[in-house]
C-alpha positions as CSV (number, residue, x, y, z in Angstrom):
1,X,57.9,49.8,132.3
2,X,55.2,51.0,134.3
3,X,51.9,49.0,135.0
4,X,50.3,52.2,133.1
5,X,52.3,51.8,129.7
6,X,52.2,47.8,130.3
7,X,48.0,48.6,129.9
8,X,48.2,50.7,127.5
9,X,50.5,48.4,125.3
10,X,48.2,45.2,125.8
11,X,45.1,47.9,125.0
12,X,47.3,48.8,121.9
13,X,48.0,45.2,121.0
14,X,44.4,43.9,121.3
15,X,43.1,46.6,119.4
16,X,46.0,45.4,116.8
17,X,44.9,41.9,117.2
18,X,41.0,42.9,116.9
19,X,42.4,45.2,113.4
20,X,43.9,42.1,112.0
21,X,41.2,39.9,112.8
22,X,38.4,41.9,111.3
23,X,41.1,42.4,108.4
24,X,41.4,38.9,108.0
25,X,37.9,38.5,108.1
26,X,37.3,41.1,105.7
27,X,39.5,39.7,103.4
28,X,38.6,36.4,103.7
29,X,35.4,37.4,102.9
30,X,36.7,39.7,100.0
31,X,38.3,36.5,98.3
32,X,35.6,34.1,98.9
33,X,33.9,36.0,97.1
34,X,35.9,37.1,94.3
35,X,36.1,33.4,94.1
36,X,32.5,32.8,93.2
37,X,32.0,35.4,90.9
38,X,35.4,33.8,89.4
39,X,34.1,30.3,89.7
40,X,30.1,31.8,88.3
41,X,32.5,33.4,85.3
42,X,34.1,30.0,84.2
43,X,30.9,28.6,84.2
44,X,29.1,31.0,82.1
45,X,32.4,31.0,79.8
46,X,32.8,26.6,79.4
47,X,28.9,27.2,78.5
48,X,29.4,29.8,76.1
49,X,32.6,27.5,75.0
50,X,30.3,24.6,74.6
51,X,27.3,26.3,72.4
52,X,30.1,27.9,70.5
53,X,31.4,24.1,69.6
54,X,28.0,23.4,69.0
55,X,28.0,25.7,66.7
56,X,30.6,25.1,64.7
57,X,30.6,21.3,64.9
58,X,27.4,22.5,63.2
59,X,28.4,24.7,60.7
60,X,31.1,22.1,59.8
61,X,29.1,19.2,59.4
62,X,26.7,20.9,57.2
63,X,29.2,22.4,55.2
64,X,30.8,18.9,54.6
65,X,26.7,17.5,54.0
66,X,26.8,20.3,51.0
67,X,30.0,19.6,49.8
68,X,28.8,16.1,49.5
69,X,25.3,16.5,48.4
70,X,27.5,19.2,45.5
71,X,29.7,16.3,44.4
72,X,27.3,13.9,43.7
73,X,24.5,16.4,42.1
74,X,27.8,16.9,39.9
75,X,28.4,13.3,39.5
76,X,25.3,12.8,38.5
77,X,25.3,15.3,35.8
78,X,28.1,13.9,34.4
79,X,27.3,10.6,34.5
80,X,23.5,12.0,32.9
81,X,25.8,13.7,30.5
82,X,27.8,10.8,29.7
83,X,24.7,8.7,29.0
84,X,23.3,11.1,27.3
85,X,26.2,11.3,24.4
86,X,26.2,7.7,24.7
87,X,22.8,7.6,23.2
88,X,23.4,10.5,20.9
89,X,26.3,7.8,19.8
90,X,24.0,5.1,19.1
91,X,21.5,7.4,17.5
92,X,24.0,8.1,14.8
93,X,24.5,4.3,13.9
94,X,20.7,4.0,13.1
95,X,21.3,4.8,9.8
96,X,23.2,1.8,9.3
97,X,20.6,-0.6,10.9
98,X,18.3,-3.1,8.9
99,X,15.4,-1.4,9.7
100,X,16.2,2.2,9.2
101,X,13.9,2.3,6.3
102,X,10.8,1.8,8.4
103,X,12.2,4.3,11.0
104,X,12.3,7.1,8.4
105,X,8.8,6.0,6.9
106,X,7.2,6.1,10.5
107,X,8.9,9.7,11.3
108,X,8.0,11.1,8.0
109,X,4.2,9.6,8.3
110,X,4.0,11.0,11.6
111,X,5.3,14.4,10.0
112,X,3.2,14.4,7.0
113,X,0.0,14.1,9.1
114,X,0.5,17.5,10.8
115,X,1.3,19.3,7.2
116,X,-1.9,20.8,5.7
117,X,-1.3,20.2,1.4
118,X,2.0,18.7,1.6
119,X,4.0,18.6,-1.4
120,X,7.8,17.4,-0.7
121,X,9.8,15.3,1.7
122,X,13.0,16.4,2.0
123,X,15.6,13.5,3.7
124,X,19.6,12.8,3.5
125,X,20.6,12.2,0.0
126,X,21.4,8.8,1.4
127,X,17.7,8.1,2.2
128,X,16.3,8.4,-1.2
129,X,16.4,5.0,-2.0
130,X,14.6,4.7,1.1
131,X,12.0,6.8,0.9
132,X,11.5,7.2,-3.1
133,X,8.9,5.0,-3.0
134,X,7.3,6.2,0.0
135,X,7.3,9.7,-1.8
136,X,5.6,8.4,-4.6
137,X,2.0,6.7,-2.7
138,X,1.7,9.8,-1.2
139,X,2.0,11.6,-4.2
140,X,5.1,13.8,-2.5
141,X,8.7,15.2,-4.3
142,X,11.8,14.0,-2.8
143,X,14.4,16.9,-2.1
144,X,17.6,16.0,-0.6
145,X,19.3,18.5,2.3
146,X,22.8,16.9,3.1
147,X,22.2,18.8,6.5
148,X,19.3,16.8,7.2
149,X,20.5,14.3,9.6
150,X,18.4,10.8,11.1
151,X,15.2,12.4,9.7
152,X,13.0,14.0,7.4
153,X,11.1,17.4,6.9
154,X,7.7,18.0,5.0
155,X,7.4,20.7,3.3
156,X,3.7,22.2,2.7
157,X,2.5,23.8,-0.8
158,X,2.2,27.3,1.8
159,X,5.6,26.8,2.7
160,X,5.1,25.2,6.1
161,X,7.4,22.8,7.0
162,X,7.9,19.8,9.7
163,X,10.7,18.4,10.6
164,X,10.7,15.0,12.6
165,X,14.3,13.7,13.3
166,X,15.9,11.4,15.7
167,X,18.1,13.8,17.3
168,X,15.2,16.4,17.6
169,X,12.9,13.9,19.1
170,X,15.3,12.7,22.0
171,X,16.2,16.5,23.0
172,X,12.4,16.7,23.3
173,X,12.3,13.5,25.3
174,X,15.3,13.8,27.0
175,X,13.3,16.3,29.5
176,X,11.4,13.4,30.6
177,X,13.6,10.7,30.2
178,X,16.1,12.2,32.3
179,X,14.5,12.2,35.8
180,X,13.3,8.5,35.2
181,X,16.7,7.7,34.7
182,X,17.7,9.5,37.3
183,X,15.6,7.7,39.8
184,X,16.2,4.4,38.1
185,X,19.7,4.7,38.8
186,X,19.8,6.8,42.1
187,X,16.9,5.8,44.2
């Protein structure tokens, strides 16, 4: 080999090696930084991981908060429900208490006040013996309505009537009974 081609094939291999170098360089470079915009992109994802669990330990926990806060509202209803009937229940024995007598006297007083000319008090056929003589001071007829339950009605000489019941008098109440109850038992 001749000093010429000798020259020519370090020249050669230099510019080879030079090549490779800036090569290398280049792609040294190249995967530096594909490895921060890799390392930038698993950031931004674990981020968007993390607000996503965020978000749905979230949603999950007030989902379960309303399933909760559902079941006992329903509780509560029932056990208002319950209580309810449970008075209704009581109600119904009345009749058979001592002092029924001046129950019915007090509700049909209380009726007979808001009747302009009244001229009948119409009560259980059971309750005549219980309000006969009631009838009579006030100068009334007793009718008897076997419908007529844990009450009375006045009847008016125009044909109004009032009825004042038991049962009719705790629906009316029960509006405002209710949410002391509730609070007395829930709060």
């Amino acid at each position: 080999m001749s000093k010429l081609e000798e020259m020519l094939q370090a020249e050669v291999a230099a510019e080879i090696e030079e090549i490779l170098a800036e090569a290398e360089a280049q792609a040294a470079k190249i995967i530096s930084e594909a490895e921060s915009r890799a390392a930038v992109r698993v950031a931004e994802y674990r981020k968007m991981l993390d607000v996503r669990i965020r978000a749905a330990t979230q949603q999950a926990r007030s989902a379960s908060e309303l399933t909760v806060a559902n079941a006992q509202t329903m509780a509560k209803g029932e056990v208002m429900d319950m209580l309810q009937k449970r008075v209704l229940q009581a109600l119904e024995t009345a009749s058979s208490r001592p002092n029924y007598k001046e129950v019915l006297t007090a509700l049909a007083q209380m009726a007979l006040e808001v009747v302009e000319s009244p001229v009948a008090v119409v009560a259980h056929p059971q309750n005549e013996v219980r309000l006969r003589g009631w009838a009579e001071q006030h100068n009334l007829e007793f009718r008897a309505d076997p419908d007529l339950h844990l009450g009375v009605r006045i009847i008016g000489k125009n044909g109004t009537m009032v009825e004042n019941t038991l049962l009719e008098r705790l629906q009316r109440a029960w509006g405002t009974l209710a949410p002391q109850v509730t609070r007395m038992l829930w709060e």
